[in-house]
C-alpha positions in Angstrom: -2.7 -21.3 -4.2 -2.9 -17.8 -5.7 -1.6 -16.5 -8.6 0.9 -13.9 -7.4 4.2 -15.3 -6.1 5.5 -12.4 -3.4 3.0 -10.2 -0.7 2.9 -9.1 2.5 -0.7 -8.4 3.4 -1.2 -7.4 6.8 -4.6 -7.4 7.8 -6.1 -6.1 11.3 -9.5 -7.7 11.4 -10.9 -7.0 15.2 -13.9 -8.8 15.9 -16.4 -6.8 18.3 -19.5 -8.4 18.0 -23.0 -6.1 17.8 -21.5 -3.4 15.5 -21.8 -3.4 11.8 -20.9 -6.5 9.3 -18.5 -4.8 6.8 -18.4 -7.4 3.6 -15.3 -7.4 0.9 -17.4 -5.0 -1.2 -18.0 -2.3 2.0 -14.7 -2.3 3.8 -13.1 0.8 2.5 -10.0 0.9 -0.1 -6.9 2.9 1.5 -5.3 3.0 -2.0 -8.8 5.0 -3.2 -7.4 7.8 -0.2 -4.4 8.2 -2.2 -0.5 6.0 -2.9 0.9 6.4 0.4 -2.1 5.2 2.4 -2.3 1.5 3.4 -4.7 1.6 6.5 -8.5 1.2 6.6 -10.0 1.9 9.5 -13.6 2.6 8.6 -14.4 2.4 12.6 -12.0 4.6 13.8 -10.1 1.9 16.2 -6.8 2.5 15.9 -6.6 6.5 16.2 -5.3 9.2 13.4 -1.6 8.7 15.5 -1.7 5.2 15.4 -3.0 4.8 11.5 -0.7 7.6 10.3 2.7 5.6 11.9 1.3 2.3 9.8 1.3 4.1 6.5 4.7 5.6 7.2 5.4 2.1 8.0 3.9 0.4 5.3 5.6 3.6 2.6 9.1 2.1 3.7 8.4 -1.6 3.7 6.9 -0.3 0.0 10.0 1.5 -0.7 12.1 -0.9 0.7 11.3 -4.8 -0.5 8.6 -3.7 -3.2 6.2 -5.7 -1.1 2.5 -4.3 -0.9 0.9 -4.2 2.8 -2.4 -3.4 3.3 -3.7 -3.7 7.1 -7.9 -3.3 8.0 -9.1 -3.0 11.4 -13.2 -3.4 11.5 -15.3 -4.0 14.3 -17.2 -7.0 12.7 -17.0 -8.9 9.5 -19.1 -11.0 7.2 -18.1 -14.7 7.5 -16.2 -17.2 9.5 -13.0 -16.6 9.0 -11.0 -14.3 9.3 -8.2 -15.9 6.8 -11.0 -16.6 4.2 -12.4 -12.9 4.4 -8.4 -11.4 4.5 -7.6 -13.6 1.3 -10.8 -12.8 -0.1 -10.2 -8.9 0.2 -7.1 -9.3 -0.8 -8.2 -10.3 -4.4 -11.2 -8.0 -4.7 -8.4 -4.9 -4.1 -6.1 -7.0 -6.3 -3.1 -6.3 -4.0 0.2 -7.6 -5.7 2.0 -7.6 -8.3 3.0 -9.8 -10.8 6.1 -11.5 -9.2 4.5 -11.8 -5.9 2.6 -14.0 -3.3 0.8 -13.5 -0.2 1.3 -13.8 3.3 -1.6 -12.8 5.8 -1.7 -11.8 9.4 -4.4 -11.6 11.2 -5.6 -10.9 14.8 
């Protein structure tokens, strides 16, 4: 199914309708924020508090198991699924490594 054998991708996509459709290409990066942030959160949902305890979080699972987490909370997305558009922003980061896989949570 994908090319990486081991990944934990945690991904937080919260559908409030009438806000703006973020697409793969316009959800933002947390890597692009710098190495020990894993959280994007464009819309502000999940509070400074609240995003700051996820990348500490997400630094030990990192440190930890070598697994790579990533976890978005938007208000809307583009598409009907939110497995489809996890897995599909998962690939367009290219989160993984080699040796890895993926696994996908969603809400």
């Amino acid at each position: 199914m994908t090319k990486h054998k081991f990944l934990a991708i945690l991904c937080l996509l919260i559908a409030i309708s009438g806000f703006c459709q973020y697409t793969i290409e316009t959800v933002p990066d947390p890597k692009k924020q710098g190495q020990n942030s894993f959280v994007s959160d464009p819309n502000g949902i999940l509070g400074l508090t609240t995003v700051d305890i996820l990348n500490r979080i997400c630094v030990d699972i990192e440190q930890q198991s070598s697994a790579e987490v990533a976890i978005v909370a938007v208000d809307d997305f583009e598409g009907s699924s939110d497995f489809d558009f996890a897995y599909d922003l998962f690939n367009h980061w290219g989160i993984g490594k080699a040796a890895t896989t993926m696994a996908c949570w969603y809400l």
